[in-house]
N, C-alpha and C positions, 0 to 999 in steps of 0.2 A: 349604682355608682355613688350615688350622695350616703349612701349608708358606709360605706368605703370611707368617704372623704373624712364624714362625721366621726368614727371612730377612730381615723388618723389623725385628728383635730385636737378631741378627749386625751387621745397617750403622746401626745406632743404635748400640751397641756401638764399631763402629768409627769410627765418627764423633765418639764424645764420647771415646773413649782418643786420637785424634788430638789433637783440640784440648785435651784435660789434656796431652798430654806438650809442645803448641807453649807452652801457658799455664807450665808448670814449667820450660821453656829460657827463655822470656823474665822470670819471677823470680831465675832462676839469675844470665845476666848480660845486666839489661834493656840496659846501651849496644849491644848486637850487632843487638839488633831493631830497634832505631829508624832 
């Protein structure tokens, strides 16, 4: 069960440092995104 937890921890993890760093490119320079 902790092995469970742990790898749902890791890709929640990776999943929201993806989308902070897509979120921080497109503050950086929003015309590139659109």
């Amino acid at each position: 069960m902790m092995d469970i937890c742990m790898v749902g921890t890791i890709l929640a993890s990776c999943v929201l440092m993806k989308l902070f760093v897509d979120w921080c490119e497109s503050q950086v320079d929003p015309k590139e995104k659109q």
